[in-house]
N, CA, C and O atoms as a GROMACS GRO file, in nm:
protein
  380
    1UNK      N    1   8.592   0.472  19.758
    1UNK     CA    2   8.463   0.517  19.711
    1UNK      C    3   8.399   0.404  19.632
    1UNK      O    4   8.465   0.305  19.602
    2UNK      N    5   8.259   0.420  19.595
    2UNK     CA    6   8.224   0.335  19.516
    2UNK      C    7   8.148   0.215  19.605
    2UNK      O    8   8.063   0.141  19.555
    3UNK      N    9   8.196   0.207  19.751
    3UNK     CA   10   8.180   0.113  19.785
    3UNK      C   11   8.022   0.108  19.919
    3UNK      O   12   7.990   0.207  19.985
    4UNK      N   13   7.966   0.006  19.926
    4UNK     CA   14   7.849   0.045  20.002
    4UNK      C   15   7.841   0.048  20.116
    4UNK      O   16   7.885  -0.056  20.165
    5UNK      N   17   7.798   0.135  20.204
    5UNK     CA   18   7.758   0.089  20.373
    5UNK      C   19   7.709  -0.053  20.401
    5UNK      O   20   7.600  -0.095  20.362
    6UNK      N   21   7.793  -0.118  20.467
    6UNK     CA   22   7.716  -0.225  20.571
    6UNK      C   23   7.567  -0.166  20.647
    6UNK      O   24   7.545  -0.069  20.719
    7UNK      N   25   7.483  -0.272  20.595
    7UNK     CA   26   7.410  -0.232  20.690
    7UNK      C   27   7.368  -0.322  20.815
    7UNK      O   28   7.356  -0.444  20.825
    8UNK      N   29   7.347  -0.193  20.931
    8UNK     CA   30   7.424  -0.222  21.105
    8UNK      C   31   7.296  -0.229  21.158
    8UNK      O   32   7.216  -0.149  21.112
    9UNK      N   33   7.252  -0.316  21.257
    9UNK     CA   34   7.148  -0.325  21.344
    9UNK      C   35   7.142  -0.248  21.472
    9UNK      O   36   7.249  -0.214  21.521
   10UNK      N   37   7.036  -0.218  21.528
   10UNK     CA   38   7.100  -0.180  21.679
   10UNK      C   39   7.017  -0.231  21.768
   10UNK      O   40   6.933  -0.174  21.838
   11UNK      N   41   7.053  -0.369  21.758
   11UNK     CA   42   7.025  -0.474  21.920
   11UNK      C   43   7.118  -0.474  21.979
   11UNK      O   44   7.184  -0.553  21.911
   12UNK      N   45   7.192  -0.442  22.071
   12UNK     CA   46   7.280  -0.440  22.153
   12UNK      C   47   7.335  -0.586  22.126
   12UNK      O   48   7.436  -0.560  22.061
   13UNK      N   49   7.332  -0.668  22.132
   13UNK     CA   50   7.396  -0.835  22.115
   13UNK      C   51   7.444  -0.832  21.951
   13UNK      O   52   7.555  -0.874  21.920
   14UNK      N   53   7.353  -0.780  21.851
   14UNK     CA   54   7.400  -0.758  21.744
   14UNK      C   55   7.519  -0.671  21.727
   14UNK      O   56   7.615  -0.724  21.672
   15UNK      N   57   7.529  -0.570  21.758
   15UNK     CA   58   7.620  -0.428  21.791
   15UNK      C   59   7.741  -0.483  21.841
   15UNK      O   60   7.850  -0.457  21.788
   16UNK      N   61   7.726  -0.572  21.957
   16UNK     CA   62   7.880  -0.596  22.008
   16UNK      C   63   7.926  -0.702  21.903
   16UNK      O   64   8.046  -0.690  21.879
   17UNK      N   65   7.874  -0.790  21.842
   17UNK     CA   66   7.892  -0.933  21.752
   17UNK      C   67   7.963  -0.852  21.642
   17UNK      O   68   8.075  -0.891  21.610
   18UNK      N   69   7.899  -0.715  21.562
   18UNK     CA   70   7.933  -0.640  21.437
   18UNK      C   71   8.068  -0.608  21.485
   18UNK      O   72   8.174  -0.655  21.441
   19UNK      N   73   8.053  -0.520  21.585
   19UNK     CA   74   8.249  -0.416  21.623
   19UNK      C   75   8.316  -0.501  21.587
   19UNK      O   76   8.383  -0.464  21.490
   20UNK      N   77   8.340  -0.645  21.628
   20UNK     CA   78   8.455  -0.728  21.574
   20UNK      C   79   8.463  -0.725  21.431
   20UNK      O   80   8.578  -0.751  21.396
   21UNK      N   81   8.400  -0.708  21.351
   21UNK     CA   82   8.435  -0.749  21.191
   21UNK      C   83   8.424  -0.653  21.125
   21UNK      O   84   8.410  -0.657  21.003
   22UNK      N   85   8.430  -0.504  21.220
   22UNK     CA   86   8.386  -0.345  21.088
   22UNK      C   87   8.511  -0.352  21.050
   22UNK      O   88   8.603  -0.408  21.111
   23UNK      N   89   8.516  -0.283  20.930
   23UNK     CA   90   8.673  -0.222  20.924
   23UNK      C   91   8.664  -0.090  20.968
   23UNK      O   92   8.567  -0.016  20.950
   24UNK      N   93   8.775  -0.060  21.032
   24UNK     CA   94   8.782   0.045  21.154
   24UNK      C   95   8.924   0.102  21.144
   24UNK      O   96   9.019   0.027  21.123
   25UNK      N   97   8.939   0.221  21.156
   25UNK     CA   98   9.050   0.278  21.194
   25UNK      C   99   9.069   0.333  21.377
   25UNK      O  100   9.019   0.432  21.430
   26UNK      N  101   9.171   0.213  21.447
   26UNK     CA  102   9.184   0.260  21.548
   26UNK      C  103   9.275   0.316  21.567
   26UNK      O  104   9.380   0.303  21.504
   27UNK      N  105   9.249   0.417  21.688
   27UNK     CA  106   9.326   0.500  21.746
   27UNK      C  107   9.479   0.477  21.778
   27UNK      O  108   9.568   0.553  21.739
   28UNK      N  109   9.500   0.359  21.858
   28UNK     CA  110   9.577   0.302  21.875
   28UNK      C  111   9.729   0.277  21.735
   28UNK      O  112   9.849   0.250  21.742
   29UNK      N  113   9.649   0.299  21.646
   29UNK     CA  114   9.713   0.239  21.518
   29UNK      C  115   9.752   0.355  21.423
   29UNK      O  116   9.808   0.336  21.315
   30UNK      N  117   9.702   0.539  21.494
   30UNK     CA  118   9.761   0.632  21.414
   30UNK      C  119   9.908   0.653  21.511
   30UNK      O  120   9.971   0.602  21.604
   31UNK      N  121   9.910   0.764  21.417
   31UNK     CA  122  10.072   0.820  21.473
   31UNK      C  123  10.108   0.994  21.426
   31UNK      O  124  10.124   1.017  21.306
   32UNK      N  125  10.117   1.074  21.497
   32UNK     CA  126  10.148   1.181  21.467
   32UNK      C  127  10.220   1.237  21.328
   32UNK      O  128  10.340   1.212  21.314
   33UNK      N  129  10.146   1.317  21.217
   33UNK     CA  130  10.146   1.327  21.089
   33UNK      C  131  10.022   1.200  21.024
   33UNK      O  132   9.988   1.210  20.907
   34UNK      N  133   9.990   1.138  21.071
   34UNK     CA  134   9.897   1.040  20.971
   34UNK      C  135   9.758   1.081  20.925
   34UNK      O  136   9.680   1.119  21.012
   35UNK      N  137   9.729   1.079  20.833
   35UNK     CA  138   9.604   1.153  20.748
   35UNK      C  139   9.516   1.044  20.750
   35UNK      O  140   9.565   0.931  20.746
   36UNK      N  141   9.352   1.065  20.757
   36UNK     CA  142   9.268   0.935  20.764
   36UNK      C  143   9.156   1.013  20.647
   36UNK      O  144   9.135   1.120  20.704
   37UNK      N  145   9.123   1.014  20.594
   37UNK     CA  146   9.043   1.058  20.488
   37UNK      C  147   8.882   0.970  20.515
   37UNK      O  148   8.874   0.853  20.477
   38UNK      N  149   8.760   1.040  20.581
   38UNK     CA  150   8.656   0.979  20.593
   38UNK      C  151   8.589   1.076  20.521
   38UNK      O  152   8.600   1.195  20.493
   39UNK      N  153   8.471   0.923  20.490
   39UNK     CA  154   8.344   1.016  20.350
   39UNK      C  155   8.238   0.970  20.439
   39UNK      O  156   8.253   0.874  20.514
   40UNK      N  157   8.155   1.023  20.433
   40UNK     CA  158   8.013   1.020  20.495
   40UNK      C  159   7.935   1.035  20.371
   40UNK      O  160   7.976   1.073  20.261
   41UNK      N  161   7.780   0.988  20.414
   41UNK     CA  162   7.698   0.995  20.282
   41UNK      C  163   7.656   1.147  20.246
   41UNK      O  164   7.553   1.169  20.181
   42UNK      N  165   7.725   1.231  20.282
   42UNK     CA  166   7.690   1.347  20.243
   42UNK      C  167   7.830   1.444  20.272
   42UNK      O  168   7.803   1.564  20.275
   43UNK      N  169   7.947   1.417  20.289
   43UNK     CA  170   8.049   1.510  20.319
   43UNK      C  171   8.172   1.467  20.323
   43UNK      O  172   8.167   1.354  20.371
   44UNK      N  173   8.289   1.498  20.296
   44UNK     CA  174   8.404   1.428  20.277
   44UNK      C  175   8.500   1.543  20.426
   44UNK      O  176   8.486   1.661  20.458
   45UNK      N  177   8.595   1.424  20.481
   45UNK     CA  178   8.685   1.562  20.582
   45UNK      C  179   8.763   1.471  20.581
   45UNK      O  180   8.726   1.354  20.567
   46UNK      N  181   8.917   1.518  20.601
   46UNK     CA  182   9.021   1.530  20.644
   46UNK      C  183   9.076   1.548  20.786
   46UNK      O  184   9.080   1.658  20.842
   47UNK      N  185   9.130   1.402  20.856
   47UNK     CA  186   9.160   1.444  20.981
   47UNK      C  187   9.360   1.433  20.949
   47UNK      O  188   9.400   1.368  20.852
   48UNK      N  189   9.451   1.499  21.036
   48UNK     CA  190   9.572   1.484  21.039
   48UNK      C  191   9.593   1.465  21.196
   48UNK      O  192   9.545   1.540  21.281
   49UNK      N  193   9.658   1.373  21.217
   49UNK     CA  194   9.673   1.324  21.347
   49UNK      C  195   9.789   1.436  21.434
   49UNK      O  196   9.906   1.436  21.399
   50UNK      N  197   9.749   1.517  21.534
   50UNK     CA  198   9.850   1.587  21.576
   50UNK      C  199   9.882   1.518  21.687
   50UNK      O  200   9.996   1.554  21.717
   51UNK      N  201   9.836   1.420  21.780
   51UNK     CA  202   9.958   1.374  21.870
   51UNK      C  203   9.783   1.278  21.861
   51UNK      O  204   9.690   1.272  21.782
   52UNK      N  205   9.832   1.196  22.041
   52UNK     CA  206   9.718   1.127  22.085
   52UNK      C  207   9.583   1.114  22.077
   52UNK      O  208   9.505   1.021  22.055
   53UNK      N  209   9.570   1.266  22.106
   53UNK     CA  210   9.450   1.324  22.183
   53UNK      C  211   9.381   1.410  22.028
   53UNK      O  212   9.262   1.412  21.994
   54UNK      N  213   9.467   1.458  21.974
   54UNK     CA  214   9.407   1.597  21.885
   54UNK      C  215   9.433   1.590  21.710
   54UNK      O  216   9.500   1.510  21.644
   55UNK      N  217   9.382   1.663  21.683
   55UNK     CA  218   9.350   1.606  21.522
   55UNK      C  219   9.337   1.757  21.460
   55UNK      O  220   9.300   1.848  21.534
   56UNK      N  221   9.373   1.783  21.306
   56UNK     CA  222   9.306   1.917  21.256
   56UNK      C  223   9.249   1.851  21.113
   56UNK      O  224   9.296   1.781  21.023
   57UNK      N  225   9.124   1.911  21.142
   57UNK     CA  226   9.028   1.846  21.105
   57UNK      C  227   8.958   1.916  21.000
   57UNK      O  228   8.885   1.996  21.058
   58UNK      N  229   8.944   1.925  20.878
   58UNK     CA  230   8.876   2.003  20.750
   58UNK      C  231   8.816   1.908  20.627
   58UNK      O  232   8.836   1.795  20.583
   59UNK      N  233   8.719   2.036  20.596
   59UNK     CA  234   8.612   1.955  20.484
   59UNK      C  235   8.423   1.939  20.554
   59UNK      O  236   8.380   1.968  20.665
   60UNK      N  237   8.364   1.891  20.451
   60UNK     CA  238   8.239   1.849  20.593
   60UNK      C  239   8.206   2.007  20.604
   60UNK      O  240   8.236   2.107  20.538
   61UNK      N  241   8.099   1.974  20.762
   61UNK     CA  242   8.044   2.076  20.847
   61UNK      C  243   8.197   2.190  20.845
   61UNK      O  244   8.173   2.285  20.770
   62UNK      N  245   8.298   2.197  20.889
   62UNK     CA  246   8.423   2.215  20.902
   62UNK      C  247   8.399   2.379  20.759
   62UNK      O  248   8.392   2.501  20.772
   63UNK      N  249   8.396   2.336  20.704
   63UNK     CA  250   8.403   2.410  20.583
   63UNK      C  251   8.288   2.483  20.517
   63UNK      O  252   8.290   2.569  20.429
   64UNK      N  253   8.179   2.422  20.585
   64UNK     CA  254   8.046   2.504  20.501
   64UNK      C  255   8.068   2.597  20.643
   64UNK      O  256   7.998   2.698  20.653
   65UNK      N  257   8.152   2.570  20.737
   65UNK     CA  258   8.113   2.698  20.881
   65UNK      C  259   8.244   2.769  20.843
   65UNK      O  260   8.302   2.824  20.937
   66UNK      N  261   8.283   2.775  20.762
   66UNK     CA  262   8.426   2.837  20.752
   66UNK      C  263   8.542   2.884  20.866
   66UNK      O  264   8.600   2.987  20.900
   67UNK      N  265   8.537   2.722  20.911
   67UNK     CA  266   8.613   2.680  21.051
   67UNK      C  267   8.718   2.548  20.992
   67UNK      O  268   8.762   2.456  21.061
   68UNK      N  269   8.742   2.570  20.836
   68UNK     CA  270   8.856   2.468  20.846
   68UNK      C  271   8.975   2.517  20.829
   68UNK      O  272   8.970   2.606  20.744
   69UNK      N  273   9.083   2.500  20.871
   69UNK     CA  274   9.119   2.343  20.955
   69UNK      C  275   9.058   2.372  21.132
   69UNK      O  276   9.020   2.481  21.175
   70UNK      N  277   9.063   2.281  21.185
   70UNK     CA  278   8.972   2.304  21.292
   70UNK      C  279   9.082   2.190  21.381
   70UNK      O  280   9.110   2.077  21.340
   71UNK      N  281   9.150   2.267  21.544
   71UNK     CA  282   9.194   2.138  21.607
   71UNK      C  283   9.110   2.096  21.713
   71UNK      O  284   9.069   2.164  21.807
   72UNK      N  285   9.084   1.954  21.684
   72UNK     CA  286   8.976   1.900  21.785
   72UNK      C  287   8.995   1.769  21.855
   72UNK      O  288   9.096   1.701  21.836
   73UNK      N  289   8.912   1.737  21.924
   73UNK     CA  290   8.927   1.591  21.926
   73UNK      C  291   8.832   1.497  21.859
   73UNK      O  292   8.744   1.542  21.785
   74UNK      N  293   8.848   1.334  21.884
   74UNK     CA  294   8.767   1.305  21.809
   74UNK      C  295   8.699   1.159  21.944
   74UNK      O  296   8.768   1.058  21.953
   75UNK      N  297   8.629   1.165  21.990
   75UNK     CA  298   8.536   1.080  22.102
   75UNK      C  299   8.553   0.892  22.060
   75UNK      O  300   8.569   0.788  22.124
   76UNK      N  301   8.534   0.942  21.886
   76UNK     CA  302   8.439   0.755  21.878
   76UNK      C  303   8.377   0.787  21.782
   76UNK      O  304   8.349   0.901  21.747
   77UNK      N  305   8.337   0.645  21.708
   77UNK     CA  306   8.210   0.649  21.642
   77UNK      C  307   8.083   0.630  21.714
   77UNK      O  308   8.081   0.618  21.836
   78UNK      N  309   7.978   0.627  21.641
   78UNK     CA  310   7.890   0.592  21.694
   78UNK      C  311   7.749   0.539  21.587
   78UNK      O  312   7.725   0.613  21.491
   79UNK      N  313   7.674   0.430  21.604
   79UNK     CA  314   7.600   0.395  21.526
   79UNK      C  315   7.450   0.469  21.474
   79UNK      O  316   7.359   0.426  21.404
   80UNK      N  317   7.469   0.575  21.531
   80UNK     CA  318   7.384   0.732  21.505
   80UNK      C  319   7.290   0.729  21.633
   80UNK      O  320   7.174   0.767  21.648
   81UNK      N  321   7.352   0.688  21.693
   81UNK     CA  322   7.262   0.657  21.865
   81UNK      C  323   7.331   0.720  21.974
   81UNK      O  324   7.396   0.823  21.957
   82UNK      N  325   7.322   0.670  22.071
   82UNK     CA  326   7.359   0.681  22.200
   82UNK      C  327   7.508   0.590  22.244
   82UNK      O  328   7.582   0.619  22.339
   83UNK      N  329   7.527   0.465  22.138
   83UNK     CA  330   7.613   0.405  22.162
   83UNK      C  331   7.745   0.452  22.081
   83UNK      O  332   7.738   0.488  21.963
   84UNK      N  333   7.868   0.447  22.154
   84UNK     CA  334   8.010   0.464  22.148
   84UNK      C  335   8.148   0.423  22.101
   84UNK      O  336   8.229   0.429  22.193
   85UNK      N  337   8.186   0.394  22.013
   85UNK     CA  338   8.268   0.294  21.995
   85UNK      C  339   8.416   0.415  22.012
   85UNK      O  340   8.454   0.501  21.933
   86UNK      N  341   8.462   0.381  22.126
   86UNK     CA  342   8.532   0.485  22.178
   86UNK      C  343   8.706   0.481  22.116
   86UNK      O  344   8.743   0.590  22.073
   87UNK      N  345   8.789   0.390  22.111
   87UNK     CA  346   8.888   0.327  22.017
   87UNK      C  347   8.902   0.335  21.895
   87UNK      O  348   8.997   0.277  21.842
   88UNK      N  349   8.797   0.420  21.811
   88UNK     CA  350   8.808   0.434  21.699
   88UNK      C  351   8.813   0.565  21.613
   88UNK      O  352   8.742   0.654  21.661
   89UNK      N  353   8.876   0.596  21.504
   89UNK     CA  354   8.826   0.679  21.465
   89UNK      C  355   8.796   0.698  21.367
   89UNK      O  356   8.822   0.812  21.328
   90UNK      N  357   8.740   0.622  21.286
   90UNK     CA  358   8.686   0.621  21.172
   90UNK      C  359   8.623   0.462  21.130
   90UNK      O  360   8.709   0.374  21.135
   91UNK      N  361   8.492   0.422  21.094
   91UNK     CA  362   8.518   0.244  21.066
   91UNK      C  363   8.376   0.247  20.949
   91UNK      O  364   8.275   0.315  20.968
   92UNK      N  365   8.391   0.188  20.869
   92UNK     CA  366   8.272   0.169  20.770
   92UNK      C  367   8.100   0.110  20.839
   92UNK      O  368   8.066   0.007  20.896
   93UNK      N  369   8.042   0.205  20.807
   93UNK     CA  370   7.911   0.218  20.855
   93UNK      C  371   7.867   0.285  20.961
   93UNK      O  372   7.749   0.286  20.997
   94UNK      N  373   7.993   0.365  21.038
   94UNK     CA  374   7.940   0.440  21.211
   94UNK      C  375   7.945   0.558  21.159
   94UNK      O  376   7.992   0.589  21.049
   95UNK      N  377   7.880   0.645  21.263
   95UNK     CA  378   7.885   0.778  21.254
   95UNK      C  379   7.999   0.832  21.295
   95UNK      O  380   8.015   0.954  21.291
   0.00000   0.00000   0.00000
């Protein structure tokens, strides 16, 4: 906490140049039981890694719908657009 959003462009040439240097939590790099704790500028959630694919997920939207824990998946970030960053699941400044 405490700490500020990068702020991200969205030129496509810019976008691919940024992914290399976000800090990012990839997929690749959890493991069944691992907790990732993401804050958004308006909501805090809790994911717990249940295998590959699936996650239970609380806090956030999650909790004002009184749907937490919630098992889901999780796609990607995304830079509040159309674009994907599919390998990840969590990285400073994406959606």
């Amino acid at each position: 906490m405490g700490q500020s959003m990068p702020v991200l462009t969205h030129n496509l040439d810019k976008i691919v140049e940024q992914a290399e240097r976000l800090q990012q939590v990839r997929r690749s790099e959890l493991v069944p039981g691992d907790i990732v704790m993401v804050y958004t500028r308006n909501s805090q959630y809790i994911l717990k890694v249940l295998d590959g694919q699936h996650y239970l997920v609380s806090g956030g939207w999650f909790d004002n719908e009184g749907l937490s824990p919630m098992k889901t998946t999780v796609m990607g970030c995304s830079w509040g657009g159309s674009i994907l960053k599919v390998d990840i699941v969590a990285a400073c400044g994406l959606c």
